[in-house]
Structure formats: C-alpha cells, structure tokens
N, C-alpha and C positions, 0 to 999 in steps of 0.2 A: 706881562704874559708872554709865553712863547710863541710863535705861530700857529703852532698847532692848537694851542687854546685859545687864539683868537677866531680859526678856523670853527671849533669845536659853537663858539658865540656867535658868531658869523652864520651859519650853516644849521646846528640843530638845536639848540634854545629856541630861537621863532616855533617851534615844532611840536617844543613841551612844555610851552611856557603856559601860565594861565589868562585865561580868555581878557581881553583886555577892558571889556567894559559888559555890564551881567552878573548876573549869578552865579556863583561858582561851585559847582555839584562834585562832589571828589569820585562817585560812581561812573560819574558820565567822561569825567577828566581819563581814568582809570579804571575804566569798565573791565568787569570779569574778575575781579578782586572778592576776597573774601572779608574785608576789612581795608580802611582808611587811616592816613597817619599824616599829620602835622608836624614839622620841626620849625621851627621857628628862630631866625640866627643861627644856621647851621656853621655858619666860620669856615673851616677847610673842608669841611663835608665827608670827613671821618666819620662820626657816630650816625649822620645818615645812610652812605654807600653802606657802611657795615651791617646797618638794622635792614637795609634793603636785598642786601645779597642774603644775609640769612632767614628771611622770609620773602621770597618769593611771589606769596600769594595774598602779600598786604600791598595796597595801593600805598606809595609815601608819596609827598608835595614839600617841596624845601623851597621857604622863603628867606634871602637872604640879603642886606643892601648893597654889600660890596662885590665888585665886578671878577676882582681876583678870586673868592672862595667859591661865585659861580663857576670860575672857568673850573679851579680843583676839583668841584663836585661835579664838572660835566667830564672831564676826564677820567675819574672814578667811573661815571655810570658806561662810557664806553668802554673801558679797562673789562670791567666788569661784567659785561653784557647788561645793565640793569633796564631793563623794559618794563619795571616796576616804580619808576622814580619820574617825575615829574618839577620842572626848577623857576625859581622866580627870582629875578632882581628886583628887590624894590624894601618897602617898609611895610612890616606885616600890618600894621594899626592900621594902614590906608588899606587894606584888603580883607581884614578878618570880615567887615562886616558885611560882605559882597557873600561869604559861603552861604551855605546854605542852611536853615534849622537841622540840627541833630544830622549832619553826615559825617562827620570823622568819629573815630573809636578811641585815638588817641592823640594826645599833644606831647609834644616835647620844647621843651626851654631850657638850653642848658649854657648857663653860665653868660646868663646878660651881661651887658655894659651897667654894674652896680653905680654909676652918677653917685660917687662917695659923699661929696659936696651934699649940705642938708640944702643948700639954693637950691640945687639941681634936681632933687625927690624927683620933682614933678615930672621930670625927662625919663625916668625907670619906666622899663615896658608894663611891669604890674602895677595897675593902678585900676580903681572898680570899673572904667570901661571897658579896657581889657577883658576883668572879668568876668564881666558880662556876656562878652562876646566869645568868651570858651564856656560861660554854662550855655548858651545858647546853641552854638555849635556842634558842640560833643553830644554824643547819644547819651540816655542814660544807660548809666555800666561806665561810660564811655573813661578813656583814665588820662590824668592830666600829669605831668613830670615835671617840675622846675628842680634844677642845683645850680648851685653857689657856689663861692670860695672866697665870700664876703660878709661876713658877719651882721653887718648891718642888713644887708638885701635879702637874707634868712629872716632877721626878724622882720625888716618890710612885708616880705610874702608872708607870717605868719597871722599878721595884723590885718593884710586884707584880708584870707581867707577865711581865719577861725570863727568868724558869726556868720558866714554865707552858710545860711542848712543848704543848698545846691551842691556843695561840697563833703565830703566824706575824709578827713583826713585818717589815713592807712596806715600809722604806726603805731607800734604799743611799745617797746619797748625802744629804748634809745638808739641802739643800735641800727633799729631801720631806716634813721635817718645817717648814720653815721657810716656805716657801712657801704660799698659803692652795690649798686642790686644787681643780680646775676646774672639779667640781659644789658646791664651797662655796658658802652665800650666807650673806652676812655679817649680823648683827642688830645692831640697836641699840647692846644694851649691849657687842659687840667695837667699835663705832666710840667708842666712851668712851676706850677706852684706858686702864681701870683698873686692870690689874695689873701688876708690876716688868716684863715681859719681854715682847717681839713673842707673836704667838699663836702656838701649837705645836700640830700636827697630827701624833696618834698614830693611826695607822690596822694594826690586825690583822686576820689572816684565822684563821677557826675551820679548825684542820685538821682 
C-alpha cells in the first residue's frame, strides 16, 4: 500500500467501519438513505465506488477480507466524495448474521473465489447458510446478484437456489443471464477473462 492508503486505513476506516460487536442496521449505519446495498468481495472496489457514485441516495456497505482492496475502495470513496459508502475488512459469513431481518434492498456477489476443487465445494461462499442469511436479510422485493466466469459456480448457485420458493429467479430468456445488465460495471479482474466461460449473471428477487 502506499502511504497515503495506509493513511486513508489508519485514519478513516475506524469511522466507517461496521460496529464491532451488535446488530448491524444499514438505516442507522447510513441514515437518510433511500435504500440499502450489500457487496460482498468487492476486490478493487470498482463496481462498488461506481454503483455508489451513481446513486447517491442509496446507502452501500462493502465487505471485503483483503487489506489492499480496502485501501482501493477507500481511496475511491475519497476521490470521489462518496459519503454514501460505508467499508469492512473481514469475512462476510462471520457478519451476515449480525444484520438486521429485512434491512438491505440489495446484494451483490460478483465473481467469488469458485474453490474449482470438488474437495473444496464446501469453502464457496454459496452454500444454504449463506442463503439463508440473504433471505433473511433482504426485504421482500429486495434483489440479490451473483456472477461468475466459472461454469461450475453457475451451476453451484443454480442448485442451491432453484427449490428455495424465497427466491424468484428473474430470467426468461437466455440472454439475461448472458448478457452483462445495464446497471452492471465491469472491474478489472471480469476484463481478465479468467474463468472457462462468458460471465453469467444470476439475479433473484426475495419474495
């Protein structure tokens, strides 16, 4: 990290970070918001600063484990002005179940660590706790985003989700998974091009 982003974790992360021990209410985090937002492994914190800068008037919360894509995404929100963004180092699983019932409007997951290895399944962030913990979470309406660029973690996530009725899977024709969506912004590491398959866009709604 450079100084400045050590400054930047040094200085104002303690500030925005989430409350360390409690319930965690995204209203009261990000009060005066018209709406709340989840990212979950935001990595260099491109598609969060982005969704942040062009809304405004949505509360975001990026949880993220590595230290370096916090600094990135705290230098974004000061670049930016973003007084809309709120940052967390750590592992979303040890925190989801601290929020609150039904306070976020939306999740985003985009492009997990697929654990290709069938050993390793078990280590993918989508597995039915998880899931539990976004029907739970999300209002209903509320709208949930995973992509991919792993063919296996597509089907993964299809298999946990297709008999959860809590969920509402949003496509009809092929194309809306295949296509990137039109509030998407792409990061980095999807312009890589590192996993077997086009990016897949799974998008449900909490009924």
């Amino acid at each position: 990290m450079s100084a400045r982003q050590q400054g930047l974790v040094d200085n104002v992360l303690p500030g925005i970070d989430l409350p360390a021990a409690g319930e965690i209410d995204a209203a009261q985090l990000l009060p005066g918001m018209g709406s709340h937002v989840l990212e979950i492994g935001f990595g260099g914190g491109e598609h969060l600063a982005g969704q942040a800068e062009r809304h405004p008037q949505t509360g975001y919360i990026g949880i993220e484990p590595f230290l370096n894509g916090v600094a990135k995404a705290l230098t974004y929100r000061e670049e930016l002005g973003l007084e809309n963004l709120c940052l967390h180092r750590g592992d979303a699983r040890d925190v989801l179940p601290r929020f609150k019932a039904e306070s976020l409007d939306r999740i985003f997951l985009l492009f997990p660590d697929p654990w290709h290895k069938k050993r390793h399944a078990k280590r993918r962030f989508v597995q039915p706790s998880t899931r539990d913990d976004f029907a739970r979470i999300l209002k209903p309406g509320g709208k949930l985003r995973i992509a991919t660029d792993v063919k296996s973690y597509a089907d993964h996530c299809m298999i946990e989700f297709e008999q959860d009725e809590r969920f509402i899977w949003q496509a009809s024709v092929a194309d809306d998974w295949r296509v990137p969506p039109p509030d998407h912004i792409q990061t980095r590491y999807e312009s890589k091009n590192l996993g077997d398959c086009a990016p897949v866009f799974m998008d449900w709604v909490r009924a």
